[in-house]
C-alpha positions as CSV (number, residue, x, y, z in Angstrom):
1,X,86.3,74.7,117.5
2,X,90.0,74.4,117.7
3,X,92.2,72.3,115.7
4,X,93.0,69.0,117.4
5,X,96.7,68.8,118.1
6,X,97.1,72.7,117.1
7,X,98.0,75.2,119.2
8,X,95.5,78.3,119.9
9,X,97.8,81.3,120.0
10,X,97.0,84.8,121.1
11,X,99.2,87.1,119.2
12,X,100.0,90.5,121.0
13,X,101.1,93.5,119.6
14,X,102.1,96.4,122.3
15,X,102.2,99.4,120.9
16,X,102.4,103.2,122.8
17,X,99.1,103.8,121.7
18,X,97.4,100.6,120.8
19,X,97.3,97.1,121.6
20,X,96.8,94.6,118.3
21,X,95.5,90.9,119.5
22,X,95.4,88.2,116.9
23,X,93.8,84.5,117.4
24,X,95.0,82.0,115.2
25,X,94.3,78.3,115.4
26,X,97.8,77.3,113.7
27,X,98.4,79.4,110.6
28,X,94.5,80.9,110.4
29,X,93.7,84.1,112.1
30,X,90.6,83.2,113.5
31,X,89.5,86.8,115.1
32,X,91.6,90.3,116.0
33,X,91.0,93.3,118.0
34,X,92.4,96.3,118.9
35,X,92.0,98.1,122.5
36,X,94.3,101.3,124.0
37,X,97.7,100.9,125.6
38,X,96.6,102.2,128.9
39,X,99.8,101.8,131.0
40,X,97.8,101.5,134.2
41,X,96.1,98.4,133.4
42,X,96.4,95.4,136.1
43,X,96.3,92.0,135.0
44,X,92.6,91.8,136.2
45,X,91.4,94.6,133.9
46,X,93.1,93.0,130.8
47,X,91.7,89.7,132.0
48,X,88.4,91.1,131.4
49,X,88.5,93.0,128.2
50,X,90.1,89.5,127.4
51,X,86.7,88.2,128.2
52,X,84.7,90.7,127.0
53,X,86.3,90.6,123.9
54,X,86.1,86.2,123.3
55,X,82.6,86.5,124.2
56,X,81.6,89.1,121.8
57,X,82.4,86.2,119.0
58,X,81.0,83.5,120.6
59,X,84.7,82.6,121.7
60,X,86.3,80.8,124.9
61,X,89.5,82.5,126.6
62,X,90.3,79.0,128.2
63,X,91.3,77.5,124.5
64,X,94.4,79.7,124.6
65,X,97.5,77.1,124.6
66,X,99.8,80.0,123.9
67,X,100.4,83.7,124.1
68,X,103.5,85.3,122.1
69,X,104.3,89.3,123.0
70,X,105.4,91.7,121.3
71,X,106.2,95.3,122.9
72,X,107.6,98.3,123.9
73,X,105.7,98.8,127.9
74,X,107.8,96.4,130.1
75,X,105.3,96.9,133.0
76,X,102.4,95.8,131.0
77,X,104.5,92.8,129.7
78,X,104.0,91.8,132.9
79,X,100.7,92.2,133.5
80,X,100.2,89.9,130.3
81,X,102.4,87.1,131.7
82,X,99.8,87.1,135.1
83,X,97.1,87.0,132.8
84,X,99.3,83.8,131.0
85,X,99.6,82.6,133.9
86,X,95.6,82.6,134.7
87,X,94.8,80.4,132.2
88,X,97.6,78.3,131.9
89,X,98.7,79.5,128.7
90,X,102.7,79.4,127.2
91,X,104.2,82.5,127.1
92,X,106.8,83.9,124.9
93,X,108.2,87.4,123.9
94,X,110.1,88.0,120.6
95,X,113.1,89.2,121.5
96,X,116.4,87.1,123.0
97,X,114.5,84.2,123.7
98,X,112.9,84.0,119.9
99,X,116.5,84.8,118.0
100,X,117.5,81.6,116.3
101,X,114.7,81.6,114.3
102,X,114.6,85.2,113.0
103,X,117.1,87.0,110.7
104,X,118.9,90.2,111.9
105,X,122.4,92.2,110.1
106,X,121.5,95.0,112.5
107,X,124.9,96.8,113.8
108,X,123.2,96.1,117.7
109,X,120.7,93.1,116.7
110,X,119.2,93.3,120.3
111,X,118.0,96.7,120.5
112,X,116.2,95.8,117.5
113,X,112.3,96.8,118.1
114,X,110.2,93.1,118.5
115,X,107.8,94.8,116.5
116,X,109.8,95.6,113.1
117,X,111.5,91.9,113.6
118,X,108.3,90.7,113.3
119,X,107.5,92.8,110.4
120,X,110.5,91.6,108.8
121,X,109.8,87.6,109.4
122,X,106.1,88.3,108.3
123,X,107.5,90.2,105.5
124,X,109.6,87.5,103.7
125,X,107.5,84.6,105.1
126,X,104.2,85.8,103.5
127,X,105.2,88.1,100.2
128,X,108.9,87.3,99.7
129,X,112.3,89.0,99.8
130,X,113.4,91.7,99.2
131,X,111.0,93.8,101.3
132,X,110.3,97.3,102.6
133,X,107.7,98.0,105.4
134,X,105.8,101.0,106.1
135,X,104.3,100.1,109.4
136,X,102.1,103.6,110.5
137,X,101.9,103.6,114.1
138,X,102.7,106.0,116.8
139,X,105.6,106.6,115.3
140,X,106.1,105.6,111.4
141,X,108.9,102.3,110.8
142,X,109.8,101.4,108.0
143,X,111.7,98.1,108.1
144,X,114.1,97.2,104.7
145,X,114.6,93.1,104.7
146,X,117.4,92.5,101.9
147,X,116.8,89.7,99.4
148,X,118.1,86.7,101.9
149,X,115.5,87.8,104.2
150,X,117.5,89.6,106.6
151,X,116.3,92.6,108.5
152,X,119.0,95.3,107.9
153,X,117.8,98.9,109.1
154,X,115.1,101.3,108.0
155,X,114.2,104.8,109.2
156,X,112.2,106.0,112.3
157,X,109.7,109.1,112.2
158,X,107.0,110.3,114.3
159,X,103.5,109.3,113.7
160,X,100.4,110.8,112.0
161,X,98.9,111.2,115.3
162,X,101.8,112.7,117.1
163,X,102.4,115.4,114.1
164,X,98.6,116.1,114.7
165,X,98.3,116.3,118.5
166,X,101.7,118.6,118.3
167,X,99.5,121.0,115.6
168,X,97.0,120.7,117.5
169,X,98.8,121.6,120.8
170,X,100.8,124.6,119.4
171,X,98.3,126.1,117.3
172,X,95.5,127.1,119.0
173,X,93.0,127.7,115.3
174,X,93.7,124.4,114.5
175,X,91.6,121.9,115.9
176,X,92.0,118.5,115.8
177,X,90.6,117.1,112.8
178,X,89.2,113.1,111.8
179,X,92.3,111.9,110.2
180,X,91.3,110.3,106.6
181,X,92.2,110.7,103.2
182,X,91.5,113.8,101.4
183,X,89.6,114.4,98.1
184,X,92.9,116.9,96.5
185,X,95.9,117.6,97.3
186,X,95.3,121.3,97.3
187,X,93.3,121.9,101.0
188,X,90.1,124.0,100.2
189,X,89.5,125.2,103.5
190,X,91.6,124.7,106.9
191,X,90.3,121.3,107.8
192,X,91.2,119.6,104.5
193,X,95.0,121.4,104.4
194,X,95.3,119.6,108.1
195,X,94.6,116.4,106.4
196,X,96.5,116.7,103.6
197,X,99.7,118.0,105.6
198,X,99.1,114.8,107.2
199,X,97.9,112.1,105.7
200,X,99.1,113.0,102.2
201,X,102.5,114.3,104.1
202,X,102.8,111.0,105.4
203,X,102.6,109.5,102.2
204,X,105.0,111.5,100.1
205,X,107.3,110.9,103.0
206,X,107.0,107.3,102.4
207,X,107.2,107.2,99.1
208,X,110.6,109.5,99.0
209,X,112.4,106.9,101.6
210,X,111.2,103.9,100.0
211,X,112.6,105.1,96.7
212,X,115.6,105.7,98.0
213,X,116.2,102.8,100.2
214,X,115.3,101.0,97.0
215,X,117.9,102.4,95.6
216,X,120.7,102.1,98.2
217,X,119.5,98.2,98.2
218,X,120.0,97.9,94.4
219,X,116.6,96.2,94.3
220,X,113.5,98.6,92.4
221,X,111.7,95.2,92.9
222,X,111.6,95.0,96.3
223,X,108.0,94.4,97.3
224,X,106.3,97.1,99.4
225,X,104.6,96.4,102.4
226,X,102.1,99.0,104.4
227,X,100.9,97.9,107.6
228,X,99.6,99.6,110.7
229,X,96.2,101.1,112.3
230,X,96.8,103.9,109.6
231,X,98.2,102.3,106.6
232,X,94.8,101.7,105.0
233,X,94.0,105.5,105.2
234,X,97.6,106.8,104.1
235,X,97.2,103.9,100.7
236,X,94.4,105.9,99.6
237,X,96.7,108.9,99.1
238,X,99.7,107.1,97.3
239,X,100.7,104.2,94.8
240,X,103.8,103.6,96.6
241,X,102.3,100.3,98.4
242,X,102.4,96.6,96.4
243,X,100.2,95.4,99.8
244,X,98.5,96.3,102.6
245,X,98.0,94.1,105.6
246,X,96.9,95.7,108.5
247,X,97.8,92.0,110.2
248,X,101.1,91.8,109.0
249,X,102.8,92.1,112.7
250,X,100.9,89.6,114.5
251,X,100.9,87.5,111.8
252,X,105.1,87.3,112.3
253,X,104.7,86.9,116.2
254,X,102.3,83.8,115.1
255,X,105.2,82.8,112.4
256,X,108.2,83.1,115.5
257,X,105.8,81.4,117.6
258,X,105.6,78.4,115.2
259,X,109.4,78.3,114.4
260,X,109.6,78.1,117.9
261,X,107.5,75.1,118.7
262,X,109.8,73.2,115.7
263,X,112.9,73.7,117.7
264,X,111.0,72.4,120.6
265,X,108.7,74.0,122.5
266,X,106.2,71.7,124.2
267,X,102.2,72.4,124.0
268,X,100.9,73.2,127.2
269,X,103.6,74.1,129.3
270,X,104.0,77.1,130.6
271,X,107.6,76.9,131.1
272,X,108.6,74.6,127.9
273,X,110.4,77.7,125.6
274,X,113.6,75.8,125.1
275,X,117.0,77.6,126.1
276,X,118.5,78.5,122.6
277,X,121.4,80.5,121.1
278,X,121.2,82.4,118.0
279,X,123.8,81.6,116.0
280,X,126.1,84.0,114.5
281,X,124.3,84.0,110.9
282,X,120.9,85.3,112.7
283,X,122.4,88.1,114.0
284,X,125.3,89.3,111.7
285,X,126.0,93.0,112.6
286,X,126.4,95.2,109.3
287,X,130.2,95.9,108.4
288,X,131.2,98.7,109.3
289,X,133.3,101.2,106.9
C-alpha cells in the first residue's frame, strides 16, 4: 500500500536500447523493470506493458502520483506524457525544467545527457563526492562529479553491444556470442576470445580512464560507481569498481523528483512543476584556458 501523504513515482530511464522503470513510494524502490526501446511504440502499447507489468506484482498503475523522464527518444517522451496524462499522473523530465536543483560545471550545461545528470546527483546523494561513474549502456559514460558534487565531464565510448553487433556484422566467422564474463583472460577457443575482447576489453578500458581521470581530478579517493544493464557482468572481470548499482540512474530521477517537490511542486497536479531558474552556481561552465 502506498504511503499516506507520499508521492508514488514512476522513474523512467530511456535509453537507445532499453527502457529502466523504477517504483518508489518516497525514497524506497518498491519494484523495477526493464522492456526494449521500441521507437514505434504509441502511448496505448506502453499503457499496456504498464499494465502488464503492475499486475505481474500484484500492483495498481492508478497509484502513480508522479512520473519523472529521463531520455534520449523525444517522440517516445511524448508518448509517455499521453500515457501521464491517462492516469492523471505529474510529469516531469530532467533537463531545463529540473536545473536548480542539480549541479553542472559543464562548458554547455544543457546539452548535458539527463541520464549522466542523474548519475551524477545519485552519485553524490547516495555514496558521496568525489565520484566517477561507469554507466554500461548502449554506449559506455562515464560521468566524473568533483568533490562539491558538481558534474564536470567524463568520456563517451560505444557500447559492449555495439562493438559486438559491428564484429558480428563485419566478420562473417564470428557469430554473435552470449555476452558474460569469461573464466581467463587468454580466449581458448573463438567464442571465449569474443568475450574477452569484450567484456574484459570493456573493463580494462574502464579501468585506464578512471585512473587517469583520477588523476587529472587530484582525488585517488574518488569513489567508483558501475552502473548499467551490463555493469554487473563487466565487475566480474575487474577491481576497478568500489559499487555497483544497477539502480543508480533512476534512483537520481527519484532524488530530482524530490528536490523538486521541496521547491514546490504540488502532489497531484498535472501541471504544478513550478517555473524555476537555475542559478548561476548550478550551471557554472568550466574555465576555459
Amino acid at each position: 500500500m502506498p504511503t499516506p501523504g507520499v508521492d508514488m513515482l514512476l522513474a523512467i530511464d530511456m535509453g537507445n536500447t532499453q527502457t529502466a522503470m523504477g517504483l518508489f513510494d518516497g525514497d524506497e524502490l518498491v519494484q523495477s523493470w526493464r522492456m526494449p526501446t521500441d521507437r514505434s511504440y504509441t502511448a496505448d502499447e506502453i499503457h499496456v506493458r504498464l499494465m502488464g507489468f503492475f499486475k505481474m506484482y500484484g500492483l495498481s498503475l492508478d497509484t502513480v502520483d508522479a512520473i519523472a523522464f529521463a531520455g534520449v527518444v523525444p517522440q517516445l517522451s511524448r508518448e509517455w506524457h499521453a500515457v501521464a496524462d491517462r492516469i492523471a499522473a505529474d510529469a516531469i523530465v530532467i533537463g531545463p525544467q529540473t536545473a536548480a536543483v542539480t549541479k553542472l560545471r559543464a562548458a554547455r550545461p544543457q546539452a548535458v545527457g539527463a541520464d549522466r545528470v542523474a548519475n551524477a546527483v545519485a552519485a553524490e546523494t547516495f555514496y558521496g563526492a568525489p565520484a566517477i561513474v561507469v554507466d554500461f549502456g548502449t554506449a559506455t559514460n562515464i560521468d566524473v562529479i568533483d568533490e562539491d558534487g558538481y558534474y564536470i565531464g567524463g568520456a563517451i565510448a560505444p557500447g559492449i553491444r555495439i562493438s559486438m553487433d559491428a564484429l558480428a556484422a563485419r566478420a562473417a566467422k564470428l557469430a554473435s556470442v552470449p555476452l558474460e564474463a569469461p573464466e581467463h583472460a587468454i580466449g581458448r577457443d573463438t567464442e571465449e576470445c569474443i568475450k574477452v575482447g569484450a567484456v574484459v576489453g570493456a573493463a580494462a578500458m574502464a579501468e585506464g580512464l578512471v585512473a587517469r581521470m583520477k588523476r587529472e581530478l587530484g582525488r585517488e579517493d574518488a569513489t567508483v560507481i558501475a552502473t548499467g544493464g551490463l555493469a554487473s557482468i563487466v565487475a566480474d572481470s575487474t577491481d576497478a569498481f568500489d559499487i555497483v548499482d544497477g539502480q543508480l540512474t533512476i534512483k537520481g530521477i527519484c532524488e530530482i523528483y524530490r528536490r523538486m517537490q521541496k521547491l514546490g511542486v504540488k502532489q497531484g497536479h498535472k501541471s504544478s512543476t513550478p517555473d524555476v531558474t537555475a542559478p548561476q552556481t548550478f550551471a557554472k561552465p568550466i574555465p576555459q584556458n
